[in-house]
C-alpha positions in Angstrom: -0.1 38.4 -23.1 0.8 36.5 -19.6 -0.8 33.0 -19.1 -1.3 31.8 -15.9 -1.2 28.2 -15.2 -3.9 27.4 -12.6 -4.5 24.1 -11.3 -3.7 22.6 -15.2 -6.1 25.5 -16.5 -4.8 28.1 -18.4 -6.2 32.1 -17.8 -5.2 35.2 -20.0 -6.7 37.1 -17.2 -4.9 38.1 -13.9 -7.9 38.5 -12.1 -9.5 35.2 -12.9 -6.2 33.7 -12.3 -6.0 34.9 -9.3 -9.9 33.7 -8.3 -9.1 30.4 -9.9 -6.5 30.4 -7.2 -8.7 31.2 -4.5 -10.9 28.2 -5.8 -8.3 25.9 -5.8 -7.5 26.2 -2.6 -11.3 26.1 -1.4 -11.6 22.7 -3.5 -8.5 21.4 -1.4 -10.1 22.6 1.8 -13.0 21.0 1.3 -11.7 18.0 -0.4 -9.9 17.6 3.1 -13.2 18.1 4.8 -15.2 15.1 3.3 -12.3 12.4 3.1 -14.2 10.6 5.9 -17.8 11.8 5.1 -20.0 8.7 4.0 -22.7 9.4 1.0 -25.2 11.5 3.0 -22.3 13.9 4.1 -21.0 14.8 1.1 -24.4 15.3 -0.4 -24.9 17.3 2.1 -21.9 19.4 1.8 -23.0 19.9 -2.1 -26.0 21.2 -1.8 -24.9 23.7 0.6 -22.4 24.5 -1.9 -25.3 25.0 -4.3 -26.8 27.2 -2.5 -24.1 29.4 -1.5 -22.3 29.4 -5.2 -18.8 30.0 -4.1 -17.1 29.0 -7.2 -17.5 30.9 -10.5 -14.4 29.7 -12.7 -13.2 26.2 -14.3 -11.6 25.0 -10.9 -14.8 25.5 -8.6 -17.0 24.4 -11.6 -15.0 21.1 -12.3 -14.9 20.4 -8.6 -18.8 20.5 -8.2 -19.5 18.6 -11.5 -17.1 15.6 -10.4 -18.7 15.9 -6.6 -21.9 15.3 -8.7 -20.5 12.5 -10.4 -19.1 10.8 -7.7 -22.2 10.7 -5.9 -24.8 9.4 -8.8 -21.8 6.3 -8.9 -22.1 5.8 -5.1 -25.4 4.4 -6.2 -26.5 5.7 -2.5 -29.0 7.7 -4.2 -30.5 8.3 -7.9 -30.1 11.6 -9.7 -33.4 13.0 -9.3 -32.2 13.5 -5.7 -28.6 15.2 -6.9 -29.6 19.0 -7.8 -27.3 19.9 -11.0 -24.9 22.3 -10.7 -25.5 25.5 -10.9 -24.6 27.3 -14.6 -22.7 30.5 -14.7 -24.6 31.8 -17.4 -28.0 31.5 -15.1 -28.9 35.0 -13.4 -31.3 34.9 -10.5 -32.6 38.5 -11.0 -32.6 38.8 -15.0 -34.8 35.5 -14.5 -37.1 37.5 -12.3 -37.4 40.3 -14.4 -36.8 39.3 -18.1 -38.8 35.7 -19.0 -36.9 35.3 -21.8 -34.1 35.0 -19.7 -35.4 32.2 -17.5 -37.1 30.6 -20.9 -32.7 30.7 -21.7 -31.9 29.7 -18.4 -34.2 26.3 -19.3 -32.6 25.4 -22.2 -29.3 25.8 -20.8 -30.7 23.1 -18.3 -31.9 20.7 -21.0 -28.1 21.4 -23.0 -26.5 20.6 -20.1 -28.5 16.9 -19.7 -28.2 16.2 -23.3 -23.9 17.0 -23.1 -22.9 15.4 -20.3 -20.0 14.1 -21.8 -18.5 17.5 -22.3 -19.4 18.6 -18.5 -18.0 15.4 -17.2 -14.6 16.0 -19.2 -14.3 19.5 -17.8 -15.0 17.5 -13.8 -12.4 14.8 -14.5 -9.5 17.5 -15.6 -10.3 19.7 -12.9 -10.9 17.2 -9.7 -8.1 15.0 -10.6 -5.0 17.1 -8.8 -7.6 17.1 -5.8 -7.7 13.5 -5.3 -3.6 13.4 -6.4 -3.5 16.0 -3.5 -5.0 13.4 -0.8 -3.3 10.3 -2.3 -0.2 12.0 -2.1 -0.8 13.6 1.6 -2.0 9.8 2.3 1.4 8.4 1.0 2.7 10.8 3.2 1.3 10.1 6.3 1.6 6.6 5.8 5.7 7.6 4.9 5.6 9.6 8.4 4.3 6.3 10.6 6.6 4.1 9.3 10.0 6.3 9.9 8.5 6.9 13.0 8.0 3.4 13.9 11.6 2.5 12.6 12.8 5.4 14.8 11.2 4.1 17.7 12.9 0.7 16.9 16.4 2.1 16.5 16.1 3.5 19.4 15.4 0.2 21.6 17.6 -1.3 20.3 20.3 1.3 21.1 19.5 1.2 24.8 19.1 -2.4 24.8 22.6 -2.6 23.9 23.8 -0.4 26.5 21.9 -1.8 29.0 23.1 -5.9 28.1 26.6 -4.1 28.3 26.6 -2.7 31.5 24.2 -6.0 32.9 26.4 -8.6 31.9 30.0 -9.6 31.8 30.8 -10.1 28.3 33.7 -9.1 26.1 32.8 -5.5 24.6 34.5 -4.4 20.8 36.9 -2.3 22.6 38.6 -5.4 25.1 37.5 -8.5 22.6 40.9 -8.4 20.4 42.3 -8.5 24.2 40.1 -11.3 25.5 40.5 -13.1 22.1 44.3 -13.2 22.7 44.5 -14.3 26.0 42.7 -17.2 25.0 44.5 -18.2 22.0 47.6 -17.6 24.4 46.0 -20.5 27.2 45.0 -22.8 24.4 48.7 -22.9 23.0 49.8 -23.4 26.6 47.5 -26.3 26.7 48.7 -27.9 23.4 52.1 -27.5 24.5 51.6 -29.1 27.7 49.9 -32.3 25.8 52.7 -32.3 23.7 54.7 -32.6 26.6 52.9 -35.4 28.0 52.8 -37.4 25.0 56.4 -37.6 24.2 57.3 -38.5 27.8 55.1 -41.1 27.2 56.9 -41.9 24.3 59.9 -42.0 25.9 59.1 -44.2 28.9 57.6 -46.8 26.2 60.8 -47.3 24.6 
């Protein structure tokens, strides 16, 4: 049987591998979303979530349980004002029309406060490549303004060399072995001429 690999979950099925991909990708959206969202917003942004349960496999159900977390740490607000998440064994119409099912539906509630280790191990796995995902994107942007900047340097400093070249008379790589030599050549003219001098100096002395 084919495994599918999805998000560091692994699905027998194609078709819930292919909705855990969908999920994934809906958890990344909105990951990018609330980067800059303070407390309120992202509570917000959860409870609409709630409402509108989009996610109905490990991804989206990891995704909401960290969100969950993350907000009760904040310490912005307590958890009576954090709905739970949703459970996917919880049917709105069987509740309706079967009491047993909502008497169910309760205790799944009251399992799910008594275990929150086991919830919160599902939330860590399945949230962590989401906040890998914006450290990395941050590490990239931050990549992106600093080859830019060095860029923009490079480039200065290109055209401030052209522009001291053609401004100013000074010898260039192509004429300074030339310029070097004709130097050396009036300094040994010099020395000989000194030389010069001396000895005839020398030579009236004696």
């Amino acid at each position: 049987m084919a495994k599918y690999n999805i998000g560091g979950y692994i699905f027998d099925d194609e078709n819930k591998a292919k909705k855990a991909a969908k999920e994934l990708k809906a958890v990344e959206y909105i990951l990018g979303q609330i980067k800059d969202a303070d407390e309120k917003g992202v509570l917000s942004v959860y409870k609409k979530l709630l409402n509108q349960r989009p996610f109905s496999t490990e991804i989206g159900m990891g995704f909401l349980s960290q969100l969950r977390q993350n907000l009760v740490s904040s310490g912005a607000f307590t958890e009576e004002d954090i709905p739970l998440v949703y459970s996917l064994d919880e049917s709105d119409d069987t509740s309706k029309d079967n009491p047993t099912s909502a008497v169910q539906s309760k205790e799944n509630e009251e399992k799910l406060k008594e275990k929150p280790k086991v919830k919160k191990k599902i939330a860590d796995k399945s949230v962590v490549s989401g906040d890998d995902h914006l450290k990395e994107l941050k590490r990239l942007k931050l990549i992106n303004r600093i080859l830019l900047i060095l860029c923009i340097t490079l480039l200065l400093c290109v055209l401030g060399m052209f522009y001291v070249n053609s401004t100013i008379n000074s010898p260039t790589i192509l004429n300074y072995e030339e310029k070097l030599i004709d130097k050396y050549s009036s300094w040994e003219q010099e020395l000989t001429e000194r030389e010069a001098a001396v000895k005839e100096k020398e030579l009236q002395q004696q």
